[in-house]
N, C-alpha and C positions, 0 to 999 in steps of 0.2 A: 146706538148711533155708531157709525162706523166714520174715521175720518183717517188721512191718509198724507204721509209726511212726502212732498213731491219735491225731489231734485232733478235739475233737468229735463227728461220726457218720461222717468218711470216713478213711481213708489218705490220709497226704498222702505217708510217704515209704516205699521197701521194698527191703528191704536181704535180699542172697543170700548166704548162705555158713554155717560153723560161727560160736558163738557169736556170734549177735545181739547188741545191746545190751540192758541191761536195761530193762521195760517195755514193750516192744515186742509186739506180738500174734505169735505164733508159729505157722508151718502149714507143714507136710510137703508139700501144694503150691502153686501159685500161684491168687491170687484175680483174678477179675476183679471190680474191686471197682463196675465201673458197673454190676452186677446187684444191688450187695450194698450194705448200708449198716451202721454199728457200732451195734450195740443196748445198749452196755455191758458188755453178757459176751459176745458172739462178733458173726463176723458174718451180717445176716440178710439171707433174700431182701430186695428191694425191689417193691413191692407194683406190680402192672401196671397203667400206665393203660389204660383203653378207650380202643379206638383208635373216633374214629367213624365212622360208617358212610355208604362209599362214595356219594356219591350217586348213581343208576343214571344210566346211557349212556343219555341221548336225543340219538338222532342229528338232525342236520341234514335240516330237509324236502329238501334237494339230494340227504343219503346216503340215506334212506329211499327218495327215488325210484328212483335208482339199485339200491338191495337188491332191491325187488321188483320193476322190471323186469327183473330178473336172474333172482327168483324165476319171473314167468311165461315166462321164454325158456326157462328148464330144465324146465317143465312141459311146453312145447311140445313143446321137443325130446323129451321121453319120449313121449309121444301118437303123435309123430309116426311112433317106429319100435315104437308096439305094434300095428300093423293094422288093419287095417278089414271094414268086410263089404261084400259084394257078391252081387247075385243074377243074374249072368248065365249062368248055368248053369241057374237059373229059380228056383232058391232059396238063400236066402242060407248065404253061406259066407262065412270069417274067410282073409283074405288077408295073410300075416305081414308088416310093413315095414320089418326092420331091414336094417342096409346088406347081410349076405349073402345076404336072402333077395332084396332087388330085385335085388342081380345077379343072381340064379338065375333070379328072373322076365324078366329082360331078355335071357336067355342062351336058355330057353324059348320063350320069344315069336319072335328069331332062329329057330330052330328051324322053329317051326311056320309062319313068313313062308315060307322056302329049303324047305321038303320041299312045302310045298301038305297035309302031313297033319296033323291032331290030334297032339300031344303031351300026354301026363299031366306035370300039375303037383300038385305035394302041399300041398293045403292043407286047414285046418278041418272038418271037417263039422258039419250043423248045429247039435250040441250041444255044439260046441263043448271036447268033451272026450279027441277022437283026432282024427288028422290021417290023412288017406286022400288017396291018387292020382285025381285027376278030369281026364280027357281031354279038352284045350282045342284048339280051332279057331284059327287065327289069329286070324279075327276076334273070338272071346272071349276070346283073349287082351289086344288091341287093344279091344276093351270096358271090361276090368278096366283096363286100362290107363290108360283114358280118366276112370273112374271112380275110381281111384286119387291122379290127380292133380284132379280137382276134390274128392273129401276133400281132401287134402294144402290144396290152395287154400285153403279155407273155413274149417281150420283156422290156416293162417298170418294170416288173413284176423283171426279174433278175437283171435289173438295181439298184430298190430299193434294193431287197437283196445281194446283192456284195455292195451295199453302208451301207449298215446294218454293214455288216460284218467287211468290213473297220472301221467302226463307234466304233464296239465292242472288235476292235484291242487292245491289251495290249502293244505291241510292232512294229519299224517298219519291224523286220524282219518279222511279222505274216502277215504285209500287205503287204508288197513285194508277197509271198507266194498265199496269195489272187488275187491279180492281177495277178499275170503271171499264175493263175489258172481261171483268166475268160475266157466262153465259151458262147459264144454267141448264139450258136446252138442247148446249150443240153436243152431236153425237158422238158418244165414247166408243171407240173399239178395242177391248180390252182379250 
């Protein structure tokens, strides 16, 4: 038995065992009495303060710069390995760019360099909703090739500058601004 010596609204002392002293408040278990306070007949919750409200995380113009030049590197790198098109075959077709597919392509290209023949390589067709085997040349291969890394360019090309730019932000509202004004499409002349 637990019973519990009450002065004013708290326990000050509390005493375990068979018969308590008299007057004491009595309870079969223990109280944690910093929830609880004495209301005169028992004891009562204690009423919760509001806790106030967090002031929101505004980062540092130094971490913001750093979040989103992180954000457009990770944009990059996805762009980078979803492919491209290319018309050297005479119309355009979707050339995949993740890492297994350029070694495929660069294992193909081999190929067609050491035989002197055409090789099929599997990619896009123009709708881009099946992927079909089209017989490459060396030299079209060595076209796409060519043309693969000037995409690749143009896109690391805007990368750096929207990271530039970010970089030369004075404010985060200028880079906000920048970001939601990246365009991955629009034309580089380098």
């Amino acid at each position: 038995m637990y019973a519990y010596l009450i002065e004013g609204d708290t326990a000050v002392k509390t005493y375990y065992g068979d018969n308590p002293p008299d007057g004491w408040y009595q309870s079969k278990s223990p109280i944690d009495w910093s929830k609880y306070y004495w209301d005169g007949n028992g004891p009562a919750l204690k009423a919760v303060e509001p806790q106030p409200e967090p002031e929101p995380y505004v980062p540092s113009l130094k971490d913001y710069k750093q979040w989103k030049v992180a954000e457009v590197n990770d944009a990059c790198g996805r762009i980078l390995l979803s492919g491209f098109y290319c018309d050297v075959l005479g119309e355009q077709h979707r050339y995949d760019t993740d890492i297994v597919d350029q070694i495929n392509f660069a294992q193909a290209m081999q190929v067609a360099q050491s035989t002197g023949k055409p090789t099929s390589y599997r990619i896009w067709n123009t709708d881009d909703v099946t992927k079909e085997w089209y017989p490459h040349t060396y030299e079209q291969f060595q076209a796409v090739m060519i043309a693969a890394a000037d995409w690749k360019y143009r896109k690391l090309y805007l990368c750096s500058e929207y990271k530039n730019a970010i970089e030369r932000a004075q404010s985060i509202e200028e880079i906000d601004t920048i970001v939601t004004g990246v365009d991955w499409e629009q034309k580089v002349n380098v």
